[in-house]
N, CA, C and O atoms as a GROMACS GRO file, in nm:
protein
  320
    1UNK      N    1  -2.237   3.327   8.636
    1UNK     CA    2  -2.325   3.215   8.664
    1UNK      C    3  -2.313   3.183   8.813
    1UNK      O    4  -2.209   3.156   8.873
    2UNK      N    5  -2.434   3.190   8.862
    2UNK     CA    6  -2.420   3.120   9.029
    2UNK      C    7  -2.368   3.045   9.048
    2UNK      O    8  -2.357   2.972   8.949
    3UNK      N    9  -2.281   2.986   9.199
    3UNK     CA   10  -2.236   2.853   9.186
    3UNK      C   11  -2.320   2.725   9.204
    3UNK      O   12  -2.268   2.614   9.202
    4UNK      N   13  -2.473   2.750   9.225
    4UNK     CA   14  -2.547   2.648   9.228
    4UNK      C   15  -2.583   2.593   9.038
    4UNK      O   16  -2.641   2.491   9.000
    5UNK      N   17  -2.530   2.690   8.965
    5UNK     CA   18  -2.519   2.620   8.817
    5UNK      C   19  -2.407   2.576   8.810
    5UNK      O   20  -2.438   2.457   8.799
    6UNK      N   21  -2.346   2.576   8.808
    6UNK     CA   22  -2.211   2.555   8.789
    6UNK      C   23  -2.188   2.447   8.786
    6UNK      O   24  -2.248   2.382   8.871
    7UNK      N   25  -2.070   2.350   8.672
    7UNK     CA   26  -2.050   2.237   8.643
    7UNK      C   27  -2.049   2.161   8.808
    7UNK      O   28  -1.986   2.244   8.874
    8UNK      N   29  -2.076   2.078   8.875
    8UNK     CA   30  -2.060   2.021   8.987
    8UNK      C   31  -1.944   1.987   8.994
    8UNK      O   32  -1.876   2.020   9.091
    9UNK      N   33  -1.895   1.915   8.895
    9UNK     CA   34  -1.750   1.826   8.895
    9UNK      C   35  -1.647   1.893   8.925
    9UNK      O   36  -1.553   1.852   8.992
   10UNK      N   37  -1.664   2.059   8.851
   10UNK     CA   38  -1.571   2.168   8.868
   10UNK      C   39  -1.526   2.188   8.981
   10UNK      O   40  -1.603   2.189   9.077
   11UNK      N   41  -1.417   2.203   8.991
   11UNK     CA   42  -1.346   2.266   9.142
   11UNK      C   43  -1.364   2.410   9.222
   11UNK      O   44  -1.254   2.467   9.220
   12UNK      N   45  -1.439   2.470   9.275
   12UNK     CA   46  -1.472   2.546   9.304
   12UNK      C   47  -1.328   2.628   9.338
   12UNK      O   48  -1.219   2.589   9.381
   13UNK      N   49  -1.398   2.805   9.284
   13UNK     CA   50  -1.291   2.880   9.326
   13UNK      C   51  -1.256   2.879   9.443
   13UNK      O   52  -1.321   2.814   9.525
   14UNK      N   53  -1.145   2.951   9.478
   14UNK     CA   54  -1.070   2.976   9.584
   14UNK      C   55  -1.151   2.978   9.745
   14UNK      O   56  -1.157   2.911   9.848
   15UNK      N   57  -1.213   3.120   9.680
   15UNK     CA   58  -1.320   3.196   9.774
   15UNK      C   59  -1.420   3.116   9.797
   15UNK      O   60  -1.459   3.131   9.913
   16UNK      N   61  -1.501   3.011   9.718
   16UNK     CA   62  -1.595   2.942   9.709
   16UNK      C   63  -1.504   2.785   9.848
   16UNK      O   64  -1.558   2.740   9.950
   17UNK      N   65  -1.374   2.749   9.795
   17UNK     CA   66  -1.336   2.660   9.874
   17UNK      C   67  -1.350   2.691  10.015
   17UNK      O   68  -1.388   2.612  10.102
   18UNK      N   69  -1.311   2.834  10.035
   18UNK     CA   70  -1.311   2.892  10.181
   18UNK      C   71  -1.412   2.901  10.282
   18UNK      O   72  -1.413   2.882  10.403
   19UNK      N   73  -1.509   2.941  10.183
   19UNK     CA   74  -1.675   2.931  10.226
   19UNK      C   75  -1.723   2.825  10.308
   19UNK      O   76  -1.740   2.811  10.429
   20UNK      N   77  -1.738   2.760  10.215
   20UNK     CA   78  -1.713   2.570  10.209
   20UNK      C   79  -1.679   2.536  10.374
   20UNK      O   80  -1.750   2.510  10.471
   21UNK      N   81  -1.536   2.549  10.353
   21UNK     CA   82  -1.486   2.503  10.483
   21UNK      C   83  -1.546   2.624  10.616
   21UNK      O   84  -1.552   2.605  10.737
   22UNK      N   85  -1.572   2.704  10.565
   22UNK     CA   86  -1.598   2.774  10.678
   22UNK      C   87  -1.739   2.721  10.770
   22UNK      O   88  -1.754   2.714  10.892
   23UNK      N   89  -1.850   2.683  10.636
   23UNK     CA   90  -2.028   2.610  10.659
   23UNK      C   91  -1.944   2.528  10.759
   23UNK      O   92  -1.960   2.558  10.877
   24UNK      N   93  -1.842   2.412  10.726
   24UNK     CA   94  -1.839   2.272  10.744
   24UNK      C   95  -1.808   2.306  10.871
   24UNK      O   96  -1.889   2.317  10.963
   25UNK      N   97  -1.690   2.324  10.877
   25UNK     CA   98  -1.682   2.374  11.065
   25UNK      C   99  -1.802   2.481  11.117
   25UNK      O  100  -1.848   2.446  11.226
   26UNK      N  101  -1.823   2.526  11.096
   26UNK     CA  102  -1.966   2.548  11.182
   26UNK      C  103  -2.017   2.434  11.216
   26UNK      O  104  -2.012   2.388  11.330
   27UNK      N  105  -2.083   2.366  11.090
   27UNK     CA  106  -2.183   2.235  11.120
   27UNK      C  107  -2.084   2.152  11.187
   27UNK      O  108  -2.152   2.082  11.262
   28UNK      N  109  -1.989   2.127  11.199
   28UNK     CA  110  -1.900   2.043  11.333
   28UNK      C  111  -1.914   2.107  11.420
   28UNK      O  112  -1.948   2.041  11.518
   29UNK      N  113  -1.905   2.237  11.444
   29UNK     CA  114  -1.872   2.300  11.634
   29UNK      C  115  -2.029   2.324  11.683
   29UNK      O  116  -2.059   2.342  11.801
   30UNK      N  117  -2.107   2.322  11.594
   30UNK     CA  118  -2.222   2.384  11.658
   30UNK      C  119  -2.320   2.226  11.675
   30UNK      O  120  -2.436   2.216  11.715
   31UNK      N  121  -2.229   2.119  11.630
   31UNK     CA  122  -2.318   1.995  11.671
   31UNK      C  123  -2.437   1.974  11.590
   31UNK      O  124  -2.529   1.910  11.641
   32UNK      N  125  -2.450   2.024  11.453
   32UNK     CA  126  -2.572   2.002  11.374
   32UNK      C  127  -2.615   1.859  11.312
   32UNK      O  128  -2.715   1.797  11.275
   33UNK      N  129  -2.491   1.849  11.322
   33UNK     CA  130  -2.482   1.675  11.276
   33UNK      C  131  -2.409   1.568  11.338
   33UNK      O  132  -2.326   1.578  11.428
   34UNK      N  133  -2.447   1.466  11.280
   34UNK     CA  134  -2.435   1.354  11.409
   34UNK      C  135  -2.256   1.348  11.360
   34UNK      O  136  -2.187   1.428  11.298
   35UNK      N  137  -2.228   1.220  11.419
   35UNK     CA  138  -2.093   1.227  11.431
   35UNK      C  139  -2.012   1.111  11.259
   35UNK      O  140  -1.895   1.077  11.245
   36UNK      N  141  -2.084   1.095  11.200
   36UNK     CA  142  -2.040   1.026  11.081
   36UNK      C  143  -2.085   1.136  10.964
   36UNK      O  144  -2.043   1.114  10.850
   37UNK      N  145  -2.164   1.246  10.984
   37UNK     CA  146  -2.198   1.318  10.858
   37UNK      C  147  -2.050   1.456  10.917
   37UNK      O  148  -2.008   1.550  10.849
   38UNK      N  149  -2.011   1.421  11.044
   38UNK     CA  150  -1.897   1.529  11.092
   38UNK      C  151  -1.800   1.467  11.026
   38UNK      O  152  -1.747   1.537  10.941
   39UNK      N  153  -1.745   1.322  11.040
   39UNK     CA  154  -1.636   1.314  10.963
   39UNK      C  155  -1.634   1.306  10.836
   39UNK      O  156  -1.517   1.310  10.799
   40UNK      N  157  -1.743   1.290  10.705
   40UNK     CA  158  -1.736   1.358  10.634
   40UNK      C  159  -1.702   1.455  10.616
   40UNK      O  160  -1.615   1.491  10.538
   41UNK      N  161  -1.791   1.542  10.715
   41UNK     CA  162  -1.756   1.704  10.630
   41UNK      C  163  -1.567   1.743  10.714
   41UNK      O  164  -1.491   1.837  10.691
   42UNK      N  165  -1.554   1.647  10.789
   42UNK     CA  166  -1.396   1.664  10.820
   42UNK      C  167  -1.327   1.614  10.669
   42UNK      O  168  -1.253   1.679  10.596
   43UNK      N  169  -1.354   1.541  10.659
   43UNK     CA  170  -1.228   1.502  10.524
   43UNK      C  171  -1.372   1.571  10.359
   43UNK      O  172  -1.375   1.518  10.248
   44UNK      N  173  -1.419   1.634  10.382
   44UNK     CA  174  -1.395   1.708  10.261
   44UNK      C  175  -1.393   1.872  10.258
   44UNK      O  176  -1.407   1.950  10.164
   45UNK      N  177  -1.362   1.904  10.460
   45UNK     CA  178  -1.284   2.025  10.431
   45UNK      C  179  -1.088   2.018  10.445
   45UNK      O  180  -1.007   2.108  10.423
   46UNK      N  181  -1.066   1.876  10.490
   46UNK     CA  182  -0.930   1.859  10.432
   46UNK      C  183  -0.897   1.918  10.290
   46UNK      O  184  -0.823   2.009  10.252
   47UNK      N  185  -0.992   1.820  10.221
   47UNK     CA  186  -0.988   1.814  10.064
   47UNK      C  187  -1.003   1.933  10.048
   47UNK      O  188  -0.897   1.956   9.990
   48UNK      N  189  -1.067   2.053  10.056
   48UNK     CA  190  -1.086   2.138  10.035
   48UNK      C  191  -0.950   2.259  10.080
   48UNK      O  192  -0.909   2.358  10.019
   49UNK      N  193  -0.915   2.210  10.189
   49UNK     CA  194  -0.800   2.275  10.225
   49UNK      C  195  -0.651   2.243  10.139
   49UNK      O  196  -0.567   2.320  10.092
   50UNK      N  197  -0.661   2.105  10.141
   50UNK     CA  198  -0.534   2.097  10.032
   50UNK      C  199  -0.572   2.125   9.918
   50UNK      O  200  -0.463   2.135   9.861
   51UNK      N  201  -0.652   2.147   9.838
   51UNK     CA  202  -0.691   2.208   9.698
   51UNK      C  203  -0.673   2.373   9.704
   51UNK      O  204  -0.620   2.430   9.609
   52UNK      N  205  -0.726   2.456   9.837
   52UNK     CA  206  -0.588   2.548   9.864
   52UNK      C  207  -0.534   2.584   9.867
   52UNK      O  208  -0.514   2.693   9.813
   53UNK      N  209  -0.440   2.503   9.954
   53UNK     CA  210  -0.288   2.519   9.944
   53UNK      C  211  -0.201   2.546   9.842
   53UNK      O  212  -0.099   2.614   9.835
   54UNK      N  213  -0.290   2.446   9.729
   54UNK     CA  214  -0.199   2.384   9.635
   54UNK      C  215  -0.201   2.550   9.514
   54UNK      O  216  -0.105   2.608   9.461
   55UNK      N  217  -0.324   2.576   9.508
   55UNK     CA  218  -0.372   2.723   9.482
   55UNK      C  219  -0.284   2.802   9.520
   55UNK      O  220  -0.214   2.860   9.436
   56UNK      N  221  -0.271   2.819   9.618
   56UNK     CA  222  -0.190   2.914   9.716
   56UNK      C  223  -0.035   2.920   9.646
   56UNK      O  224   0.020   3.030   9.653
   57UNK      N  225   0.030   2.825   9.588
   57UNK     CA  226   0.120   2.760   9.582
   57UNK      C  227   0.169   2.781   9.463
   57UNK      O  228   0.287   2.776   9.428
   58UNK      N  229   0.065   2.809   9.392
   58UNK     CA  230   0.073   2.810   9.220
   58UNK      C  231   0.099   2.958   9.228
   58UNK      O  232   0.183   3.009   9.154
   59UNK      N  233   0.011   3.051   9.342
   59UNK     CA  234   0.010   3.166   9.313
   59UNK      C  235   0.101   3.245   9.351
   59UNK      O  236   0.107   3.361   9.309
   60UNK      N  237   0.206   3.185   9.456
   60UNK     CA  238   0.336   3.215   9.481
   60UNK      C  239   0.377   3.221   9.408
   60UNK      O  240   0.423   3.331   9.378
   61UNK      N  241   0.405   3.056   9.276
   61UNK     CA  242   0.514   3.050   9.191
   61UNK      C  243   0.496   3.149   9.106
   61UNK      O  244   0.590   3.227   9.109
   62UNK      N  245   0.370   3.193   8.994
   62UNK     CA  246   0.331   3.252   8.939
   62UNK      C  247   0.408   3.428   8.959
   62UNK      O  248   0.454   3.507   8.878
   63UNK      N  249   0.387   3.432   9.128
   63UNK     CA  250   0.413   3.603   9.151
   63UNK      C  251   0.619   3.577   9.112
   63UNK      O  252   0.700   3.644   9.046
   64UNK      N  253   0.628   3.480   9.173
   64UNK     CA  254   0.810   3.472   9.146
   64UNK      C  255   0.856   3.470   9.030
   64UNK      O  256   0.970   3.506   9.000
   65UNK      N  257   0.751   3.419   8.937
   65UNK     CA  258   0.800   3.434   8.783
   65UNK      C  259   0.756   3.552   8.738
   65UNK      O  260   0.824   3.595   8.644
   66UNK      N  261   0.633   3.647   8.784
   66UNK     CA  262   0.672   3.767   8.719
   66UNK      C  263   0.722   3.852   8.819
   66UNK      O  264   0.633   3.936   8.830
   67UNK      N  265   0.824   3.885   8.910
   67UNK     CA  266   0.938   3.944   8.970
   67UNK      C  267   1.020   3.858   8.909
   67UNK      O  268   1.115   3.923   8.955
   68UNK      N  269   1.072   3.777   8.850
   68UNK     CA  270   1.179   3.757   8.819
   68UNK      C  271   1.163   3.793   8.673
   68UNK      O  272   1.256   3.873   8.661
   69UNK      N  273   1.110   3.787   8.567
   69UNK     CA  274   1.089   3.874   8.480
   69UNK      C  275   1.114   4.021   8.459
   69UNK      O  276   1.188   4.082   8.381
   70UNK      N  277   1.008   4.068   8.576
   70UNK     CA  278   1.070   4.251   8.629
   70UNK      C  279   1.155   4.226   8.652
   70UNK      O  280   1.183   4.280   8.544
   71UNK      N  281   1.252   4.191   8.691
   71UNK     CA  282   1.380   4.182   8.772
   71UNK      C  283   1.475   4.194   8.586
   71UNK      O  284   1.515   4.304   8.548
   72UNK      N  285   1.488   4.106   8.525
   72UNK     CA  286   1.567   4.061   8.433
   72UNK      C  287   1.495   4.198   8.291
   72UNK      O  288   1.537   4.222   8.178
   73UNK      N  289   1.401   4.246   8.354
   73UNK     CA  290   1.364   4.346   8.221
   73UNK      C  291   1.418   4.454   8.245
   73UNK      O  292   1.423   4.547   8.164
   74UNK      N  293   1.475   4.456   8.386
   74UNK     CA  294   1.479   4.606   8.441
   74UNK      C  295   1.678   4.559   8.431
   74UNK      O  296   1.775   4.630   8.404
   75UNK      N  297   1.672   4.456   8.457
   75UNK     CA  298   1.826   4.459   8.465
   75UNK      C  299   1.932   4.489   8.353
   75UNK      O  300   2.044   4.540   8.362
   76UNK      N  301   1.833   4.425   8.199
   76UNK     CA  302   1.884   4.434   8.071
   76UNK      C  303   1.874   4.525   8.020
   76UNK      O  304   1.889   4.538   7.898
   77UNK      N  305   1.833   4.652   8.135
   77UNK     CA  306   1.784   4.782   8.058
   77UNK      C  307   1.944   4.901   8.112
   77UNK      O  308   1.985   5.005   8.060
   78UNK      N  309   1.979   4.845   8.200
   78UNK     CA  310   2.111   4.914   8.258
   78UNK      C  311   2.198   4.867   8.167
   78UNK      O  312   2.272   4.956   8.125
   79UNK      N  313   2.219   4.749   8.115
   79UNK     CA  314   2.309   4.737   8.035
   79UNK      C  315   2.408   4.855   7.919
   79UNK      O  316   2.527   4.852   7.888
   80UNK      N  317   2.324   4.928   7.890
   80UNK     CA  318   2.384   5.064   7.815
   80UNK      C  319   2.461   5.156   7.894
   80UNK      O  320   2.508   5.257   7.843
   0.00000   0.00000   0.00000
């Protein structure tokens, strides 16, 4: 489904967040908009950046829990 269907409320993927911020700074550096529709789009590519991070963050923990898994499958296998 395009993201112009897409639930609105939904949090846009990753790649979709990136995008996002990428339009928004354009439309800040290239002066498309006046200076109150800029700090908008400043604090909702914050928002967009810490939603991110936080992504980013999960996907660390996620990779550490399965290396530590490999780690403990491979370790209980020397045991013999």
């Amino acid at each position: 489904m395009p993201a112009s269907q897409k639930n609105p409320d939904a949090e846009p993927s990753f790649e979709e967040a990136v995008e996002r911020i990428e339009r928004l700074i354009e439309d800040i550096e290239t002066g498309r908009v006046g200076l109150d529709q800029s700090l908008k789009a400043f604090e909702e590519g914050m928002a967009l950046i810490r939603a991110c991070r936080s992504r980013i963050e999960r996907a660390e923990q996620r990779v550490a829990e399965l290396l530590a898994d490999e780690s403990e499958e491979n370790g209980s296998s020397d045991d013999g």
